[in-house]
C-alpha positions in Angstrom: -11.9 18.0 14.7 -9.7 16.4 12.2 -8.7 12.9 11.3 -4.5 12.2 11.6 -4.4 8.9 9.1 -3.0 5.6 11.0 1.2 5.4 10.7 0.2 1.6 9.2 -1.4 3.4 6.7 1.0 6.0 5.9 4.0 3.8 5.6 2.7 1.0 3.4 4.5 2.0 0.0 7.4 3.5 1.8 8.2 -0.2 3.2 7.8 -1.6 -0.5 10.4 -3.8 -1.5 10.5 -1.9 -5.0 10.5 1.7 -3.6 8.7 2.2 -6.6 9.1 6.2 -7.4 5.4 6.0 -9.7 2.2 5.9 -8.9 1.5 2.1 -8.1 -1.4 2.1 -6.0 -5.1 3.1 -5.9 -5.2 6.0 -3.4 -2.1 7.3 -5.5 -4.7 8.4 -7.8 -7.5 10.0 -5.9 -6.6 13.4 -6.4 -8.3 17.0 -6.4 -9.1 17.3 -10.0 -8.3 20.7 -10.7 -10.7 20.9 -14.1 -14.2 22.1 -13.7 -16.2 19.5 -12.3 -19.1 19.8 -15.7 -16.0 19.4 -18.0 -15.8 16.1 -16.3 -19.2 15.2 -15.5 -23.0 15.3 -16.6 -24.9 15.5 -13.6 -28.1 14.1 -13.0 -30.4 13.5 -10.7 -30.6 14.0 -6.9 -30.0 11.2 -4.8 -30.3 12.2 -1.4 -29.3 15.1 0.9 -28.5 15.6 4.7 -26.8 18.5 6.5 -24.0 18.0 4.2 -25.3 19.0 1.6 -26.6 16.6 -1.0 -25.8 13.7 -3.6 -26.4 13.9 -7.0 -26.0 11.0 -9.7 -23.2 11.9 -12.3 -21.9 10.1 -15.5 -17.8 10.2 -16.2 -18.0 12.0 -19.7 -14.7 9.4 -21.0 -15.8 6.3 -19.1 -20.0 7.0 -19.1 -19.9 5.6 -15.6 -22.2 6.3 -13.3 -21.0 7.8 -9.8 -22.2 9.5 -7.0 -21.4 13.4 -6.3 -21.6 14.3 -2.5 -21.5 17.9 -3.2 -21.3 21.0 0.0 -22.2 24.0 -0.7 -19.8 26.4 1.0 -20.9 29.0 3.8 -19.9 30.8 6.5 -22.1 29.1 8.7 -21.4 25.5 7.7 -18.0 25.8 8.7 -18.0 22.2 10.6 -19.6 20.6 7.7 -16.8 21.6 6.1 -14.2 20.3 8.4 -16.2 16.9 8.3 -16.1 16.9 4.3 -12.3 17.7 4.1 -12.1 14.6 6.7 -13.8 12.4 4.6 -11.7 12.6 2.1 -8.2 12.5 3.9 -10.1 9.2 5.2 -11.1 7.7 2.0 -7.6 8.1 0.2 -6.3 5.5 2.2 -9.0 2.7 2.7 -8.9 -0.4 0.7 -11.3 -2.4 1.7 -14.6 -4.8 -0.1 -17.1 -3.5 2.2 -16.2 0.5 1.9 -17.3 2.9 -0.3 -14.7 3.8 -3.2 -13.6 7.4 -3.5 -12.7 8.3 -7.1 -11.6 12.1 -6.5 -12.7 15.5 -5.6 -13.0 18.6 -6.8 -13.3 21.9 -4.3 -13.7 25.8 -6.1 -14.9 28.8 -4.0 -18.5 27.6 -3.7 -18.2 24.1 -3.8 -16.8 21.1 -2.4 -17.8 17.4 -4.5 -16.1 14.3 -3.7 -17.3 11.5 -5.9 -17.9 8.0 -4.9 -18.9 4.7 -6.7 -22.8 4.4 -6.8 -25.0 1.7 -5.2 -28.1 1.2 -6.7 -29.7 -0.6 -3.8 -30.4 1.5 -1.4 -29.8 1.7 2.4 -30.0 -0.9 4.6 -32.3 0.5 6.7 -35.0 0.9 4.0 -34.5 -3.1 3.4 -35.6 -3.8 7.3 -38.4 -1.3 7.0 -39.6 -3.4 4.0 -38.7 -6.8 5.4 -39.4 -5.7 9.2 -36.6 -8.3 10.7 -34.7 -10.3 8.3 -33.3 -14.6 9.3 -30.6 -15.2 11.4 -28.3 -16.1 8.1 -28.7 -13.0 6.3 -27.9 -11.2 9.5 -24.7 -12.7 10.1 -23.8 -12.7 6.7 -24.3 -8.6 6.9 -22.6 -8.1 10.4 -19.9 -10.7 9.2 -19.2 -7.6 6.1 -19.8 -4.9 9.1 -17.3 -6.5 11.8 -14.8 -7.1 9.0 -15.1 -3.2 7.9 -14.9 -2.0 11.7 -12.0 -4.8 12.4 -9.6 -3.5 9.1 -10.3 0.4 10.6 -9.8 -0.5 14.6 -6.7 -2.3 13.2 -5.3 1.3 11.3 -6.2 3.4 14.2 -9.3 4.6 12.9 -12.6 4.7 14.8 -16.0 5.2 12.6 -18.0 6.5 15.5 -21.6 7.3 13.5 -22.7 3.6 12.8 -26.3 3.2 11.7 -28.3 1.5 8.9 -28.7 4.6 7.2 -24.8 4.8 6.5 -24.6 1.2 5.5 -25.9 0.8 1.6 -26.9 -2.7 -0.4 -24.6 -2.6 -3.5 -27.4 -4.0 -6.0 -31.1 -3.9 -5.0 -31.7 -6.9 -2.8 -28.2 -8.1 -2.2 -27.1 -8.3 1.4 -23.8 -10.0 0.4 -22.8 -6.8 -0.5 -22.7 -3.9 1.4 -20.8 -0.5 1.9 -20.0 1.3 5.1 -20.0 4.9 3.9 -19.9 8.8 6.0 -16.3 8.9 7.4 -17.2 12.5 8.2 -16.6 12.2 11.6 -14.2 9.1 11.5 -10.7 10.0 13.7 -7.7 8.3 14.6 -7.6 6.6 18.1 -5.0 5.9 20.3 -3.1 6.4 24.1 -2.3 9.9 23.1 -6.0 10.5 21.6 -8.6 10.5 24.2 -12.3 10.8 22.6 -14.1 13.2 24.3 -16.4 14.3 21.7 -20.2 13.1 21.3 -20.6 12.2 17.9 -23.2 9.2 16.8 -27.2 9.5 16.3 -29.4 9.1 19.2 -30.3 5.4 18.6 -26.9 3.9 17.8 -24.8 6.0 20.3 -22.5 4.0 23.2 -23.2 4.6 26.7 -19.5 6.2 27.4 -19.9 8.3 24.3 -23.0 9.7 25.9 -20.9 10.2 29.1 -17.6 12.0 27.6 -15.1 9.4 27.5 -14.6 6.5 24.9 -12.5 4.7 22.7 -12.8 2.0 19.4 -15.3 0.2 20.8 -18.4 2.7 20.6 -18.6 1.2 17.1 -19.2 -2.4 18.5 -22.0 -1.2 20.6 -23.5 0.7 17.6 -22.8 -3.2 15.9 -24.8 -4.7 18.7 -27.5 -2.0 17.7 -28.0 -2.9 14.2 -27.6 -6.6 15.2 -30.7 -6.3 17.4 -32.6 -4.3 14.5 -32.0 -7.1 12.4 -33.5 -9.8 14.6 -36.4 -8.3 15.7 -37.0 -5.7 13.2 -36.7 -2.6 16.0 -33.9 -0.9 17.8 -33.6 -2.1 21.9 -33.6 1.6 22.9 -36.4 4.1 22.4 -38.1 6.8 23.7 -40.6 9.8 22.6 -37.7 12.0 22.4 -33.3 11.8 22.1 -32.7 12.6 25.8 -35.2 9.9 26.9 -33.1 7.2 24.3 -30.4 8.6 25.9 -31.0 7.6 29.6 -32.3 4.7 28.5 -28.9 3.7 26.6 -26.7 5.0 29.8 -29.0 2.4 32.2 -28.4 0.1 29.6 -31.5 -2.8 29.9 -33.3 -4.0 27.2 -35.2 -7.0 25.9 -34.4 -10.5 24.4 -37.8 -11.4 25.5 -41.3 -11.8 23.1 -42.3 -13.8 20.0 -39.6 -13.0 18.1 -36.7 -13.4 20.1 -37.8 -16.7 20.6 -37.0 -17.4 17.2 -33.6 -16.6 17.7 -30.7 -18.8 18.6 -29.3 -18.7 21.8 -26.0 -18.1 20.4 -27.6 -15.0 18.2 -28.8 -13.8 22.1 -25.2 -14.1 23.0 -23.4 -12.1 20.6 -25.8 -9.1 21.1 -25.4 -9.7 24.8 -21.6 -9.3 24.3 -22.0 -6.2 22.2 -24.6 -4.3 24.7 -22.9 -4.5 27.2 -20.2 -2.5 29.2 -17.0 -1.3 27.4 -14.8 -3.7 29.6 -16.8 -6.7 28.7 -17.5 -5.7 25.1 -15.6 -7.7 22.4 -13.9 -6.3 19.9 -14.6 -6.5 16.1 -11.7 -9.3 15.7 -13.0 -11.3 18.7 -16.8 -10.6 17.2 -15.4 -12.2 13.8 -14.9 -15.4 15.6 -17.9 -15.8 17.8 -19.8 -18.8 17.0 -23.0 -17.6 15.9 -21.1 -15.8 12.9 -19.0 -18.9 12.0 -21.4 -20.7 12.0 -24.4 -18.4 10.2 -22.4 -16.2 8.6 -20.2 -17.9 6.2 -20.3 -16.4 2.4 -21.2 -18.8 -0.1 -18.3 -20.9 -2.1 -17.5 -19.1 -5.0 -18.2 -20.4 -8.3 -15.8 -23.2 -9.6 -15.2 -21.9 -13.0 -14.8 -18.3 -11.5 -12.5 -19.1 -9.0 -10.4 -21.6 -11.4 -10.2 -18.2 -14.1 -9.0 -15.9 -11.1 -5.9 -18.7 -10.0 -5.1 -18.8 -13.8 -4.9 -15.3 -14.0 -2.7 -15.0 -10.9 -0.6 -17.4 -12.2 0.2 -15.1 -15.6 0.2 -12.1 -13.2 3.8 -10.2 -13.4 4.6 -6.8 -12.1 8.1 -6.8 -13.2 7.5 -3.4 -15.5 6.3 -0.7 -12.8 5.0 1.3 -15.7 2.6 -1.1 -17.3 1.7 -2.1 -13.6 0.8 1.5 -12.5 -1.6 1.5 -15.9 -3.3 -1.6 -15.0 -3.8 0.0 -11.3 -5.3 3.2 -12.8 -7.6 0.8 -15.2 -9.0 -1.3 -11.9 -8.9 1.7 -10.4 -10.6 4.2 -12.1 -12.3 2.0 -15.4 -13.5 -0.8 -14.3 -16.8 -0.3 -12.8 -18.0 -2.0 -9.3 -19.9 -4.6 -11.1 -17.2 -6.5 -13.3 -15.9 -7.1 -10.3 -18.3 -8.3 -8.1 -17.8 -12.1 -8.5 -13.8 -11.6 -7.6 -15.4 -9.3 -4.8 -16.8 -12.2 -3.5 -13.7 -14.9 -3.9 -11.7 -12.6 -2.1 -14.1 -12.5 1.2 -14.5 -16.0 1.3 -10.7 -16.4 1.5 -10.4 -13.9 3.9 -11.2 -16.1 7.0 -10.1 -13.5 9.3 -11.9 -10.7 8.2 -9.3 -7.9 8.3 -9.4 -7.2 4.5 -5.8 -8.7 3.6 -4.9 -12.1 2.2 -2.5 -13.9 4.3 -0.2 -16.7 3.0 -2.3 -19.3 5.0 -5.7 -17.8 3.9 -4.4 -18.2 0.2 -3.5 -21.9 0.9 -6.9 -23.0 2.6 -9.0 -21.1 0.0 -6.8 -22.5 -3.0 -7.1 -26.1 -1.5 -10.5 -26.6 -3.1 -8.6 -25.9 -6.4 -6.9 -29.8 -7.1 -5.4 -28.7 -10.4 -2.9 -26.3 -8.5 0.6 -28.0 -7.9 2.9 -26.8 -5.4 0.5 -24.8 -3.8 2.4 -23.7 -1.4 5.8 -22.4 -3.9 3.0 -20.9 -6.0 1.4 -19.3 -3.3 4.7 -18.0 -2.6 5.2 -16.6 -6.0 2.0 -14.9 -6.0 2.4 -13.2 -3.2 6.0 -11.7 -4.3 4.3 -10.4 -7.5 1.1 -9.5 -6.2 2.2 -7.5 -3.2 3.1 -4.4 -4.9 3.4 -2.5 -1.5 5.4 -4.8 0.3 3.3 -5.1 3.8 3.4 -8.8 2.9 -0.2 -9.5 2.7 -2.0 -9.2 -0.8 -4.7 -6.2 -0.1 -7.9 -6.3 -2.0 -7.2 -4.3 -4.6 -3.8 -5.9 -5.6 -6.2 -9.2 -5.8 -8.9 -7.5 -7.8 -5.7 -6.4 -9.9 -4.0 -10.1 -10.6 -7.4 -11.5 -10.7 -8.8 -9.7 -13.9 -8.4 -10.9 -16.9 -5.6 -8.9 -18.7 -7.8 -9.0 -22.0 -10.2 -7.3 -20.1 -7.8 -4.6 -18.4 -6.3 -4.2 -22.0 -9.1 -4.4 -23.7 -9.3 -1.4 -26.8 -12.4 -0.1 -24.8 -10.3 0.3 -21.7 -7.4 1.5 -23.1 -9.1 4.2 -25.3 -10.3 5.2 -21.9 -7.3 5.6 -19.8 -5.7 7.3 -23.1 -8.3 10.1 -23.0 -8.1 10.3 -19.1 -4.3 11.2 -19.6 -4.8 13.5 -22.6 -5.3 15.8 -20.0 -5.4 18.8 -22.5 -7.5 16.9 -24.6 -5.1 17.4 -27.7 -5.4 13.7 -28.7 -1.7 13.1 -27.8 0.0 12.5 -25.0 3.1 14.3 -23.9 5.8 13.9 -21.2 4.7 16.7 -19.1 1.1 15.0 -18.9 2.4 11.4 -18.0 4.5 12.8 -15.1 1.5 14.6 -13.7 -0.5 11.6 -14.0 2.0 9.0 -12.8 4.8 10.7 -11.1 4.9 10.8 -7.1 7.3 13.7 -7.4 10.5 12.4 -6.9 11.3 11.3 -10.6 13.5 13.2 -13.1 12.0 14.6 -15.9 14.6 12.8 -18.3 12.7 9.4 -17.4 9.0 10.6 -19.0 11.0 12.4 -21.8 12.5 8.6 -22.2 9.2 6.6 -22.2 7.7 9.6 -24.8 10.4 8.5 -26.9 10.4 5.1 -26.2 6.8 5.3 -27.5 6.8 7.9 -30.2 7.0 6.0 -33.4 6.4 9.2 -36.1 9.1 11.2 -34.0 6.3 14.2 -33.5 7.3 14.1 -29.4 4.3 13.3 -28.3 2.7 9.5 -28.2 -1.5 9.1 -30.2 -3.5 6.4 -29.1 -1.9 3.6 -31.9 1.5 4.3 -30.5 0.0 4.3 -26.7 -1.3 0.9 -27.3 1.5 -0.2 -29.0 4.1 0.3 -26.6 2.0 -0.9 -23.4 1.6 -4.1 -25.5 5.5 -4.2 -26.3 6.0 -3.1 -22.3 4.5 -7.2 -21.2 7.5 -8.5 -22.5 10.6 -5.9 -21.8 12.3 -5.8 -18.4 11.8 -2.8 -15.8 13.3 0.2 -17.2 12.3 2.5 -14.2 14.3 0.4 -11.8 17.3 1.5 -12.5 16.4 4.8 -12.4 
């Protein structure tokens, strides 16, 4: 089994108006980290294990953040596991989405295979509906509203998730349901005409009645939606038996209740959209189609952002300005790799309320409706223009989420001394306490730039003539680099 990522995927950057030739976007730096993994982390406590192995807690020695490890022990008799792992990660360099785990990088030696992930501190979902038992009709939508989204932006790149359950869905902070992460892409695959799914992969609960019978497509995950949907409302799943092959044959016949105390609770149109979820694949809708079913327009909505928030993130898109590639690909790496999950939460939360459609991409007309509450903006709709020809740094003409979180932050905070000591010791990779050309080209190069071009920016940089840059000349000249035109393009 093995994952082939989506052509949309795979030819974003190479349809960039800038054919930029440096790393430029977040996936570009999720890499195998060929160090040992203790020279870059302390590891800490365990956080949970499985068949894959288990997670530990880590702190990034340079940035003291703290990440998640999912670490497999290699063995001869976990060869799957394996396979699953090394999908993971092919899957997780190129997803870009609010509601996804971040991967960071991984590490692989003869024993061991880590890939290490942002941390949530709050825990799986399903432990929240053991605690709460069912949780309101809002909440509910609010969460599958974050779930159809996720399963709508991978459906959308050719990528079915296929093992849907509470247990792989975690709360970001303890308590908050407005943010939640869809994680285990281990046995996520591309779909497709020329990809029949054959295999049965899910857990006993959450599983589609066609996965169960040997042919299936995308929408398993929407029944496995409908499944957590019902959980939610009533607090237990619509399926059960006293062992798996009983759930089973129960799931194939397909009958369950909307009937009882509970359920009458719930709204008619909250009955509906778990009636069109558990039902048969023909009549099924589809994660786009769930996205715009009344019960989630009308439940699910995410609250209005904060005024003063949202006025700070148009300001700063208004100063944004990619014109120097350089500078831009070190302000990618910073959001990237610095920044922690929670600085960004409140932009996090802008750029879902904009996103009416739920695909995980900011359209020109989402950016006008969601500016509109903003009556200081002039020309909204040149400035929307302009923002989109800066912001879109990989040229699909949509602004992704992490080009937003990008142009949204404050530059004082990207640049920030903290931050930039930071990304200076991430590309001392030698840990000298210079930087030379040979380390910036292994940091930032894709591969298909001349040597001549990092030898230029050393000297570009190098004020005491020594050949390599120290962290007063580093900041220096990404200072000077706001106000000088795009070398690199001519190149």
């Amino acid at each position: 089994m093995g994952c082939g990522i989506s052509k949309k995927i795979q030819t974003q950057k190479s349809q960039s108006r800038h054919h930029s030739k440096i790393k430029s976007t977040p996936d570009d730096f999720i890499i195998r980290n060929r160090k040992k993994f203790t020279e870059v982390y302390q590891v800490g406590k365990n956080l949970g294990s499985g068949s894959y192995g288990e997670v530990k807690l880590v702190v990034h020695k340079v940035t003291g953040q703290e990440r998640a490890a999912k670490i497999f022990r290699k063995s001869t008799d976990q060869n799957d596991v394996y396979i699953k792992t090394k999908n993971e990660i092919e899957v997780l360099k190129k997803l870009n989405h609010p509601n996804i785990i971040k991967m960071f990088e991984y590490f692989e030696d003869d024993n061991r295979l880590c890939i290490v992930l942002e941390k949530c501190d709050g825990g799986e979902l399903f432990y929240e509906i053991l605690n709460k038992g069912n949780l309101s009709e809002k909440v509910s939508a609010i969460i599958c509203k974050q779930l159809f989204s996720c399963i709508m932006y991978l459906h959308e790149n050719n990528l079915v998730h296929r093992d849907l359950k509470p247990e792989n869905i975690l709360l970001e902070d303890k308590g908050d349901l407005m943010n939640i992460k869809l994680i285990d892409f281990g046995t996520a695959i591309e779909f497709g005409p020329k990809h029949k799914l054959t295999e049965m992969i899910g857990s006993s609960y959450y599983i589609a009645p066609e996965t169960i019978e040997g042919v299936y497509d995308e929408k398993c995950d929407l029944w496995s939606l409908g499944v957590i949907l019902y959980i939610l409302l009533c607090g237990l799943p619509p399926f059960t038996g006293k062992n798996q092959k009983m759930i089973m044959q129960k799931i194939c016949v397909g009958k369950y209740s909307l009937e009882g105390p509970i359920w009458d609770n719930v709204s008619s149109e909250g009955k509906d959209l778990v009636k069109k979820l558990l039902c048969p694949v023909s009549a099924r809708l589809t994660a786009k189609e769930a996205l715009l079913h009344p019960w989630i327009k009308a439940k699910g909505a995410f609250p209005n952002p904060d005024a003063s928030v949202l006025a700070a993130a148009i300001e700063n898109l208004k100063n944004f300005n990619s014109i120097n590639q350089f500078r831009d690909a070190i302000s990618t790496f910073i959001t990237s790799q610095i920044i922690s999950i929670h600085e960004t939460k409140d932009l996090r939360n802008i750029f879902k309320s904009i996103d009416i459609n739920g695909d995980g991409q900011l359209s020109k007309e989402e950016l006008i409706k969601g500016f509109n509450v903003y009556h200081e903006l002039v020309d909204r709709d040149e400035y929307i223009e302009k923002i989109i020809d800066q912001v879109d740094t990989d040229g699909n003409g949509y602004i992704d989420y992490n080009e937003f979180i990008k142009a949204t932050i404050s530059q004082k905070k990207i640049y920030s001394k903290e931050n930039m000591r930071k990304a200076f010791d991430m590309f001392d990779l030698d840990g000298s306490g210079t930087i030379s050309s040979v380390e910036l080209q292994k940091i930032f190069s894709l591969g298909d730039i001349n040597d001549s071009l990092w030898n230029e920016l050393v000297t570009q940089a190098d004020k005491n003539f020594d050949g390599e840059i120290d962290f007063e000349e580093f900041t220096q000249f990404i200072t000077s680099l706001s106000e000088t035109q795009d070398i690199y393009m001519t190149n």
